[in-house]
N, C-alpha and C positions, 0 to 999 in steps of 0.2 A: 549487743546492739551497737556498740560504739566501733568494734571490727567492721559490721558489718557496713555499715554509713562510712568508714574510712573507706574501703573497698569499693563502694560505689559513686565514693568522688574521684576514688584513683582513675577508674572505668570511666568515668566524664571527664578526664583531663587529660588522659590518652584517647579522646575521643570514640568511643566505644559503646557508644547509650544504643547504638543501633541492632548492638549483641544483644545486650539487658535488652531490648523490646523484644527482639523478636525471641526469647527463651520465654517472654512473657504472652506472647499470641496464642489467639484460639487455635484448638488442635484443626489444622483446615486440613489436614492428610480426610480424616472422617468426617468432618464438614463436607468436602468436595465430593466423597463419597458420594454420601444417601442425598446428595443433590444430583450424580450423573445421571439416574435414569430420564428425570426432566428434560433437562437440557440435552440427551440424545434424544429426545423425542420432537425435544424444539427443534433441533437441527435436521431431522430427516424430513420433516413439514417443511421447513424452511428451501433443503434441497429439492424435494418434490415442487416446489410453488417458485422456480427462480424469475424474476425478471429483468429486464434491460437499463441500464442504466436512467434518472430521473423519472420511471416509471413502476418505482419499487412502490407502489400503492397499497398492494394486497400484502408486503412483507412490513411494511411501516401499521397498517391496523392490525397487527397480526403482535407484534412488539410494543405496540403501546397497550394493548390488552395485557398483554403479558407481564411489562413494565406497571402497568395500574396496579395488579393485584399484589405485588409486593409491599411487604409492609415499611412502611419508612421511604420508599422513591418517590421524588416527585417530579413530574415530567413537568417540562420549564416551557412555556409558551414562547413562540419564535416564528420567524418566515424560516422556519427548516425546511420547505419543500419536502420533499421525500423522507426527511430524517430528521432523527427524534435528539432530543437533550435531555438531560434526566439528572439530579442531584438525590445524594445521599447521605443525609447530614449525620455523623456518630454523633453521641453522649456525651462525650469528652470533646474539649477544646483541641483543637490542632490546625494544619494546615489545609488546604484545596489541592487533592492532585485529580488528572482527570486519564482516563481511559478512555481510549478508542476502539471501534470497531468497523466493519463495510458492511453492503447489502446487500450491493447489485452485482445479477450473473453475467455472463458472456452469451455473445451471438453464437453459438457451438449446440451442435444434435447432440445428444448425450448419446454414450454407445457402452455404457458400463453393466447393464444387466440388471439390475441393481430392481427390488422390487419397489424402491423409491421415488427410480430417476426423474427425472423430469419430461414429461413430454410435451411443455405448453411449447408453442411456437410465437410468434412478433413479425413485425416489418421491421424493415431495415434497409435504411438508401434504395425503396422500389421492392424488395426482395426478402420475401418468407426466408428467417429463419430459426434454428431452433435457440432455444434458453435454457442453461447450464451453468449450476455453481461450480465452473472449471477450476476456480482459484482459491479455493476455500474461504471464501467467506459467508457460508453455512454454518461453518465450525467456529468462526469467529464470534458471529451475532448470539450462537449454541450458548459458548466460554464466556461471553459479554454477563447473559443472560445467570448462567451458573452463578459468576462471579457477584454480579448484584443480590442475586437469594442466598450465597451463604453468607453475605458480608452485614446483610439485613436480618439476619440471623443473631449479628453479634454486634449491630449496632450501637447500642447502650456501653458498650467497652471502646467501639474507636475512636481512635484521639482522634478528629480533623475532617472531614468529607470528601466525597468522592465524586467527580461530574461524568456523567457515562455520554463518550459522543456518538450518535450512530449514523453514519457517513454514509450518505448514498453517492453516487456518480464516481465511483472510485477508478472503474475504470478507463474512465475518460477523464480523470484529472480534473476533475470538474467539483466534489462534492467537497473536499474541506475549506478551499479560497470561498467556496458560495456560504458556507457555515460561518467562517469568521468574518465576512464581510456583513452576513445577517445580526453580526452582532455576540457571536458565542463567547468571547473572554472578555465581554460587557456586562456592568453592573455587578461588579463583585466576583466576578466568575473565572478571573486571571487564576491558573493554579501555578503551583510551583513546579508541576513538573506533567507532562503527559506520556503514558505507556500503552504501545500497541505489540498486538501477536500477527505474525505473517506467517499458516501452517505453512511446509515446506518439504516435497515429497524424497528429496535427495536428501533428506537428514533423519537417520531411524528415529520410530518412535521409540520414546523413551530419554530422546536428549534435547538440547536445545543450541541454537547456532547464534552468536554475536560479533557484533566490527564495531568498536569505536571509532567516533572520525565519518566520514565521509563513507558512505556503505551502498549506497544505489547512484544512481546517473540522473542529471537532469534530461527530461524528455521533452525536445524541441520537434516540431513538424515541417513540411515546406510541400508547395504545391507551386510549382514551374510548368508556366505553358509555353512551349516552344512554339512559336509563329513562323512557318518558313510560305513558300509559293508553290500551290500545287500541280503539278503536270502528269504526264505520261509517264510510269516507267520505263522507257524505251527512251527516252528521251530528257534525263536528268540535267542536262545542262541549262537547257529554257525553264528551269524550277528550282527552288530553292529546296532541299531537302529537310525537313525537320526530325525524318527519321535519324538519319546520321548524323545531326546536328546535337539531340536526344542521347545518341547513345555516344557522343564523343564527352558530354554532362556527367554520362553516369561514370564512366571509366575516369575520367579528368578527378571527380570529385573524393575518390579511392586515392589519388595521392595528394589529396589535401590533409587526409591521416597521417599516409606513411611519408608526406618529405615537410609539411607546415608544422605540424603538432608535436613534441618533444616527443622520443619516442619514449620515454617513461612517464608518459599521462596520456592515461586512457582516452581514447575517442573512438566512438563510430559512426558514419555515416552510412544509412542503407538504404537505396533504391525499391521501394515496396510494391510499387503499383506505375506501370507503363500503359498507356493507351495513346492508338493513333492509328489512321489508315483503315480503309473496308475490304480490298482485295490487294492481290497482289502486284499488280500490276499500274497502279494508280499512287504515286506521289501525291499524300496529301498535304492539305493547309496547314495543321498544326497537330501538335504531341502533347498529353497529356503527359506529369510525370508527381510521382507524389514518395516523398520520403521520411525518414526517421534521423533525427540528429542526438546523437549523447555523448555524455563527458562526465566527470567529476569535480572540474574545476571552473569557478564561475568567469575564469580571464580566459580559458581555453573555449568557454561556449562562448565570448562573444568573438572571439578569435574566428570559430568557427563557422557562424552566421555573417561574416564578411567574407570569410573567404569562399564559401561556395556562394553565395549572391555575385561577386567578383567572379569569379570562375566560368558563371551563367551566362554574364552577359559577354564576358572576353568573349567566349567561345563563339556566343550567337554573331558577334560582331566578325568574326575572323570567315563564320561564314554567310557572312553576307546578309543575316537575316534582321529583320529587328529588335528589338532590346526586345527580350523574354518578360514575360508579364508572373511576378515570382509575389507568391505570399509563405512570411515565415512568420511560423505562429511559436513565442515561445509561452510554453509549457509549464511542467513541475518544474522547483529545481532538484538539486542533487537530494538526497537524504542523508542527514548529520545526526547522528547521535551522540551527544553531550556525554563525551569522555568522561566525565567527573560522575555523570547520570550512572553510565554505565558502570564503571566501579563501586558506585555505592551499591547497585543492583546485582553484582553477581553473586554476593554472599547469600542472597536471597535465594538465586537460581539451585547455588551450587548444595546449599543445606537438601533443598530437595532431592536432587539428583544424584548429589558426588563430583567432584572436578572434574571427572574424568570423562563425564557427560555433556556439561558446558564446554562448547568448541568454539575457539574462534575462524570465522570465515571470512574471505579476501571482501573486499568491494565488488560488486557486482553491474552489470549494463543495465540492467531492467528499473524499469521508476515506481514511484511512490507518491502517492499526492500527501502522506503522511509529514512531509518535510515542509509543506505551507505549515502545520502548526510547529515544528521547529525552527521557523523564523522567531515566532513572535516567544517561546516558551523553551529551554528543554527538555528533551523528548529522546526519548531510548524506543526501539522497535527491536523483537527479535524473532528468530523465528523457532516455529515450537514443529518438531521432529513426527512428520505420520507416515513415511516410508516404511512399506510394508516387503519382509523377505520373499515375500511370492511372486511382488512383479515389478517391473519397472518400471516408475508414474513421474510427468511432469505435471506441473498445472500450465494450464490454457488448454488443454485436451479433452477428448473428447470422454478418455475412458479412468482418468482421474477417480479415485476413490480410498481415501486416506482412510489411515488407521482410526478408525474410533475411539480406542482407547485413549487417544490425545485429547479427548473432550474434558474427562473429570482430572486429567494431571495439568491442562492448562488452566483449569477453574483453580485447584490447588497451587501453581505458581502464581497466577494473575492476582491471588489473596495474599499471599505470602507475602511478595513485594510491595504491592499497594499497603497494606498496612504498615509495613519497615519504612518502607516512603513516610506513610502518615505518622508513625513512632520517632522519629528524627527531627520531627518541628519542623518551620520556616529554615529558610536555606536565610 
């Protein structure tokens, strides 16, 4: 006995309790199991039934039935709009960590075949279109789901509780600033740390992909109307041109990357949507023009909302035209995951998988509204591997359809972790 107690202060004073826990966790390999069938079944209702952002109605009653009938959840009253809170208190004393998940699909026809797909259709800016969980967050809400049944499973053994967040308006950057401003890390509900999965169709299943640091783009917007004077084609000099006033904007603002921005920090600026003019022959009054702005650095995005606003009007002025009437909307910021988060979490990863399966990957342009609760907490995101050898799948597409089998191995890591999180006490 006295070896034994000598041995496990040695392990606490090499800091090490996080081994001794997790040697001591529920077998979640077969936990996550005999929970996969559920939760695949939750997620192909969920894929079949996708909706549009802030209008996830039928998938928020659909998750809080789901969420009730677990033994030990209790969904937490809120202005969550579309999306749900939910705590799960262990047996055992510990800390608050919380988890996150999304809801809402994308404007995209499904074209996968799929005897699930989705065929509801929506409005959008005037215009029918289709509803598709392009980006997998069917899989996520699935894994969310998993992860609360087997974790209530073993309730009575976890040190600490768990707050499940389920995020609607993800894709419009919109559902986690509207969560915390409703109040979500109010009233006790501060965790010490928050984890999300982002499936990812360029990473096989089977592994899993990580970036400490700074790992997605902040995503800024801009909507420039160029006002020029309309005339005759035939006769451009009695008019002010907006077209080529327009396109001198889009080309000018391409070397506000390549000669303003150091060229070892990332930025891009991209020209998404042009409107202006009804025939050819007719110089109109003005140009519609609507763009994308990202970076990874919070001095290079404000860097870069001066310089193309600058840019806009120099340009309009040189041609004559009036000051361009410019809205810039900024966005998410970048997505940061808490170095320190991330290393205490890959032991976690890697018991499951093997080293050789935890990859790390560069920073990426694409956003993340996940980084609003990385302001306020740290926060580790990663992404969980459903690329399949048969075909070659992005998400935002039409014909997306990830490996399944990522369901019950992301319910077995999302457990694994969250408990080593909850086995390590207060930070």
């Amino acid at each position: 006995m006295h070896r034994r107690l000598l041995i496990l202060i040695l392990f606490a004073g090499l800091g090490l309790t996080a081994v001794t826990s997790a040697r001591a966790s529920p077998d979640f390999a077969s936990l996550a199991a005999a929970r996969g069938s559920e939760a695949l079944e939750a997620r192909r209702w969920l894929h079949a039934h996708a909706e549009l952002s802030l209008r996830e109605k039928q998938t928020q009653s659909f998750l809080r039935e789901q969420l009730s009938a677990i033994p030990g959840v209790e969904l937490i009253d809120g202005r969550w709009g579309t999306g749900l809170v939910a705590i799960l208190r262990g047996g055992l004393p510990g800390p608050l960590v919380a988890y996150r998940a999304d809801t809402d699909g994308l404007p995209i026809r499904e074209e996968t075949g799929l005897p699930f797909a989705c065929t509801a259709t929506d409005t959008l800016g005037g215009r029918t279109v289709g509803v598709m969980h392009a980006c997998g967050h069917d899989l996520h809400m699935a894994i969310l789901l998993g992860t609360a049944r087997v974790l209530a499973d073993v309730r009575e053994q976890m040190p600490g509780s768990v707050l499940f967040v389920i995020e609607p308006a993800e894709e419009i950057g919109a559902g986690a600033a509207m969560l915390i401003q409703a109040g979500l890390f109010e009233e006790g509900r501060r965790p010490e740390a928050i984890f999300g999965i982002h499936d990812h169709p360029t990473i096989p299943f089977g592994q899993v992909g990580y970036c400490p640091g700074q790992s997605s783009a902040s995503v800024d917007d801009f909507a420039i109307r160029v006002i020029g004077r309309g005339g005759h084609g035939a006769y451009p000099h009695r008019a002010v041109d907006p077209i080529v006033i327009a396109s001198e904007m889009v080309l000018a603002f391409q070397s506000i990357v390549s000669r303003e921005v150091d060229a070892l920090r990332a930025a891009v600026i991209t020209v998404g949507s042009i409107h202006g003019g009804t025939t050819s022959n007719v110089i109109p009054d003005a140009v519609e023009l609507e763009g994308t702005v990202r970076c990874l650095d919070a001095d290079v995005r404000a860097q870069l909302q001066a310089a193309l606003t600058r840019t806009a009007k120099g340009i309009a002025a040189a041609g004559g035209a009036p000051e361009p009437e410019i809205t810039y909307i900024l966005g998410t910021p970048a997505m940061f995951n808490d170095p320190t988060l991330v290393e205490e979490t890959l032991p976690s990863l890697r018991r499951v998988l093997g080293g050789e399966n935890v990859v790390r990957y560069e920073p990426a342009m694409g956003g993340e509204d996940f980084s609003e609760y990385q302001k306020i907490v740290p926060g580790f995101m990663f992404r969980l591997g459903v690329g399949r050898p048969d075909r070659v799948m992005s998400i935002h597409t039409a014909t997306l359809d990830p490996d399944e089998r990522a369901i019950p191995l992301g319910i077995r890591l999302m457990c694994e972790l969250l408990w080593d999180r909850l086995a390590r006490g207060p930070r």
